[in-house]
C-alpha positions as CSV (number, residue, x, y, z in Angstrom):
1,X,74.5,101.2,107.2
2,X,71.3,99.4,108.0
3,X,68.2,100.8,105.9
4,X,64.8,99.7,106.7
5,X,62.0,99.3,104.2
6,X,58.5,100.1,104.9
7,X,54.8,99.3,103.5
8,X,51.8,101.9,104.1
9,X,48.8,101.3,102.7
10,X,46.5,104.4,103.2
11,X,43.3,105.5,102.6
12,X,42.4,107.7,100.0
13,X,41.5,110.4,102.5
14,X,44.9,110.6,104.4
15,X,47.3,110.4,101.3
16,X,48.1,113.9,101.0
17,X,48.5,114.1,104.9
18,X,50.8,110.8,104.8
19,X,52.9,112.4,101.8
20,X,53.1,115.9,104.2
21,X,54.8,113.7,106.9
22,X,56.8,111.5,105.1
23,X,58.4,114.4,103.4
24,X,62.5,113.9,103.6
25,X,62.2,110.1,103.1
26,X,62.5,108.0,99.9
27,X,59.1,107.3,99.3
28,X,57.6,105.4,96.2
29,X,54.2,104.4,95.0
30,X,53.5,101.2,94.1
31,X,52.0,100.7,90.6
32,X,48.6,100.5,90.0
33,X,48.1,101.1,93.2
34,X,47.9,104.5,94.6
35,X,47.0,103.8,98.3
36,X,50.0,101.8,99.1
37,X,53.2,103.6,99.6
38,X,57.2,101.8,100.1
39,X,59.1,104.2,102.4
40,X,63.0,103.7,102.5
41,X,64.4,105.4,105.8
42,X,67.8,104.5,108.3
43,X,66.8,102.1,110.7
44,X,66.4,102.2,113.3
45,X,63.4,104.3,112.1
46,X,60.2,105.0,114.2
47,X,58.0,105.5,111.3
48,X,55.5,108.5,110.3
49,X,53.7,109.5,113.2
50,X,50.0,109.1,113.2
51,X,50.3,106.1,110.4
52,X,51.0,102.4,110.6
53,X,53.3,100.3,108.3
54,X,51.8,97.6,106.8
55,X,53.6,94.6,109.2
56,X,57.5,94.9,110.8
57,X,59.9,96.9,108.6
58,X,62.1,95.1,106.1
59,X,66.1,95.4,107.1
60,X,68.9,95.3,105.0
61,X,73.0,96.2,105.5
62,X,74.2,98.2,102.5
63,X,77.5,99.8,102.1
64,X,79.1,102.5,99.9
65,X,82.1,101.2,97.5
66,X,84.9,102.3,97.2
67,X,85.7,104.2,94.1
68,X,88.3,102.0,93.6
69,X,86.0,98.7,93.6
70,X,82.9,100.9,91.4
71,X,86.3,101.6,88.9
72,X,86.9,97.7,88.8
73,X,90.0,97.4,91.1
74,X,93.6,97.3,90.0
75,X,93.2,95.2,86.8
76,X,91.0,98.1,85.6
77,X,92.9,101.3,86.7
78,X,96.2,99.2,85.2
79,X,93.8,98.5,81.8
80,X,92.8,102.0,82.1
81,X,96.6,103.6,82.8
82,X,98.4,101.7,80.1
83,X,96.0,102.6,77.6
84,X,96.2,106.4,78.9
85,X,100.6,106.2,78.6
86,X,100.4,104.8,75.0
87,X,98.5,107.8,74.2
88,X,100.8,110.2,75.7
89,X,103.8,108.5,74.1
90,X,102.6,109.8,70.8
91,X,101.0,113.0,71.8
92,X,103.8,115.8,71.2
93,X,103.5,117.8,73.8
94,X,103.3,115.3,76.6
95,X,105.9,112.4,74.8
96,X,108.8,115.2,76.0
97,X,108.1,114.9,79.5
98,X,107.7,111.3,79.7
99,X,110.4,110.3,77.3
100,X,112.4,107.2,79.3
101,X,109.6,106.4,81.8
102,X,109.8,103.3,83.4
103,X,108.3,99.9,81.5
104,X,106.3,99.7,84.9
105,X,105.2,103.1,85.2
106,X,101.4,102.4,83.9
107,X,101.3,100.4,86.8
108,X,103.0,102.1,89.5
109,X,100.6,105.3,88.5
110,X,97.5,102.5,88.6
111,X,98.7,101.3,92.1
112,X,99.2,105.5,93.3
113,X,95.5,105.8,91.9
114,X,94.3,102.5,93.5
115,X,95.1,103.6,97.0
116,X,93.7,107.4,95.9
117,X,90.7,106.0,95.4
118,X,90.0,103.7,98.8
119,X,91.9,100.7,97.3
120,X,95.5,98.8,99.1
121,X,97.7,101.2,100.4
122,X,100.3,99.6,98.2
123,X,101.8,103.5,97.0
124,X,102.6,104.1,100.3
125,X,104.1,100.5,101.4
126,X,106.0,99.8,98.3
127,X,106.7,102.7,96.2
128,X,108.1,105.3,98.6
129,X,104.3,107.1,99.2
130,X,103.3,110.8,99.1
131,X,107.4,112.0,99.5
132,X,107.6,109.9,96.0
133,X,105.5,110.8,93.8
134,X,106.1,114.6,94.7
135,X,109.8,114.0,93.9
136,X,108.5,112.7,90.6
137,X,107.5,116.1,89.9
138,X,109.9,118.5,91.3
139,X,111.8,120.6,88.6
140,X,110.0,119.3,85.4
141,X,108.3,122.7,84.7
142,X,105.3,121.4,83.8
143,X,102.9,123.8,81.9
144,X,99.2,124.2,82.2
145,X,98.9,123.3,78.5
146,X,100.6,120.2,79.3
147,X,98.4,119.7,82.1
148,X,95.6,120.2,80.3
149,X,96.6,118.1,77.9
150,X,97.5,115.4,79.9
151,X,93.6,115.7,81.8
152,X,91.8,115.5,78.6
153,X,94.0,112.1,77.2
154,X,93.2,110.5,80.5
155,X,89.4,111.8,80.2
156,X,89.5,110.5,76.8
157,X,91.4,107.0,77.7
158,X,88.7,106.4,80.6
159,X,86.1,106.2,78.3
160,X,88.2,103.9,76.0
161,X,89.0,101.8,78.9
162,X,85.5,101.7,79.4
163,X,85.4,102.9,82.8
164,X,81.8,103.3,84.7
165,X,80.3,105.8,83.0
166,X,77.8,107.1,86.0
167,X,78.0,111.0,86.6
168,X,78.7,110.2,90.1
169,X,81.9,108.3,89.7
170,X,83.2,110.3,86.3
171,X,82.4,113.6,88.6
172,X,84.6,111.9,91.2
173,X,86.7,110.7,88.7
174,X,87.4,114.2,86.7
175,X,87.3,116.2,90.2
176,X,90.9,114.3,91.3
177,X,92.4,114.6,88.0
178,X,92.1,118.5,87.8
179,X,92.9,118.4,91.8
180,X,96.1,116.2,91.2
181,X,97.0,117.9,87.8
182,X,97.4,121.5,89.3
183,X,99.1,120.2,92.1
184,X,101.6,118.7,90.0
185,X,102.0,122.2,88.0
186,X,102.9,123.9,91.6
187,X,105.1,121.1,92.7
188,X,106.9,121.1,89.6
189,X,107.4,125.2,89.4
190,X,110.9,126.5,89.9
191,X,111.7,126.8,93.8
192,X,108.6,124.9,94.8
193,X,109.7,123.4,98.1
194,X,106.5,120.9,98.9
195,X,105.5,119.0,102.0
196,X,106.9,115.7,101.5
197,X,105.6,114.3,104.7
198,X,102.1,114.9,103.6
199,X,100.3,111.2,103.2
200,X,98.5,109.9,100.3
201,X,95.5,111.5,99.5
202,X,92.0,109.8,99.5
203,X,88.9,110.8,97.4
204,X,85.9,110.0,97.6
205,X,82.4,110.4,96.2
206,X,80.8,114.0,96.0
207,X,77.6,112.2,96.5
208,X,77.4,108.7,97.1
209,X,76.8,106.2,93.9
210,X,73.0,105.6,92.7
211,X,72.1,102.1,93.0
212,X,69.3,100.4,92.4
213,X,67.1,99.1,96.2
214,X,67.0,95.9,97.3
215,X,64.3,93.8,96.3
C-alpha cells in the first residue's frame, strides 16, 4: 500500500474549517505550532478541497506483516511451543492426553502455527496438512476443562516466551487459540466425522498492527 504524507499550514481563521474537511484522515498537529497540520491519507490522494498542501505529497510503500513475522518467525513459535509442551507434561490434566508425544512434536505444532499465521506452508507440504492434524484429534475425548486448560498454559507460556505483547497481535493471538481449541473438542467427540479435505486455516489481524509513521 502506498500512503502519502501531507503538510498544511493554515491560517488561524480556516482551522476549524480545515479540521471539518479533513475529518476521516490521520491528521496531526505539529508541536508548537498550531497552524501547521501533517495529514496521512492513501495515495493517490487529491487532498482537502478548498486547501493547499504545503509542496508535493511525501510517498511511502508500507505493508502489513504477517502474524507470523510480528510473532518472530519459526524460531519463536518453536521457543514459544516447546516451552508451552514442558508445561503440559507436568500439568495433570493435560500430561494424560499427551503422554508418548513425539520428541518433535513442539515443532511440528510450531510449523502447523507458522503456516496458521501467514508463515511457509510447510504443515501442508510436509506433515500431511488440514486431514493430519484433524486425525490427531479424532477419538481422544477431549474435555472443555482440558481445553481450557490447555488455552490458559499456552496464554501463560506466550508471555514467558516473550511473545509481542501488543493487544492487536495477543487479540489475534488468543482469538485462534479458543477458535482452534473448540474445534479440536468437536473433532475429538465420539462419532465426529470432520471434513478432512478442508485446507489449513489462515488468521489474520482483527485490526491491522499499530506502528509507528515514517519519518
Amino acid at each position: 500500500m502506498i500512503v502519502e504524507y501531507l503538510r498544511y499550514t493554515v491560517p488561524e481563521t480556516a482551522r476549524a474549517d480545515f479540521e471539518k474537511a479533513a475529518a476521516g484522515h490521520a491528521l496531526e498537529r505539529a508541536a508548537g505550532d498550531p497552524g501547521r497540520y501533517l495529514l496521512k491519507a492513501p495515495a493517490p490522494f487529491a487532498g482537502v478541497e478548498g486547501f493547499t498542501p504545503d509542496g508535493e505529497p511525501e510517498r511511502y510503500e508500507t505493508t502489513t506483516p504477517t502474524l507470523y513475522d510480528w510473532a518472530g518467525g519459526r524460531d519463536a513459535l518453536v521457543n514459544l511451543l516447546t516451552i508451552f509442551y514442558r508445561h503440559v507434561l507436568d500439568d495433570p490434566l493435560l500430561e494424560p492426553v499427551f503422554r508418548g508425544m513425539d520428541p518433535h512434536h513442539a515443532e511440528h505444532v510450531a510449523v502447523w502455527l507458522g503456516e496458521v499465521f501467514g508463515g511457509p506452508a510447510d504443515y501442508s507440504a510436509s506433515h500431511g496438512g488440514h486431514a493430519h492434524m484433524i486425525g490427531r484429534h479424532l477419538g481422544r475425548g477431549i474435555t472443555e476443562r482440558q481445553r481450557r486448560r490447555w488455552v490458559s498454559l499456552l496464554l501463560d507460556a506466550a508471555d514467558e516466551a516473550g511473545l509481542p505483547g501488543d493487544p492487536e497481535f495477543r487479540a489475534a493471538f488468543a482469538g485462534y487459540v479458543e477458535w482452534g481449541s473448540r474445534l479440536a473438542v468437536v473433532f475429538s467427540a465420539p462419532g465426529a466425522r470432520p471434513n478432512p479435505h478442508e485446507p489449513v486455516p489462515r488468521w489474520d489481524w482483527p485490526m491491522p498492527p499499530w506502528q509507528p509513521p515514517a519519518p
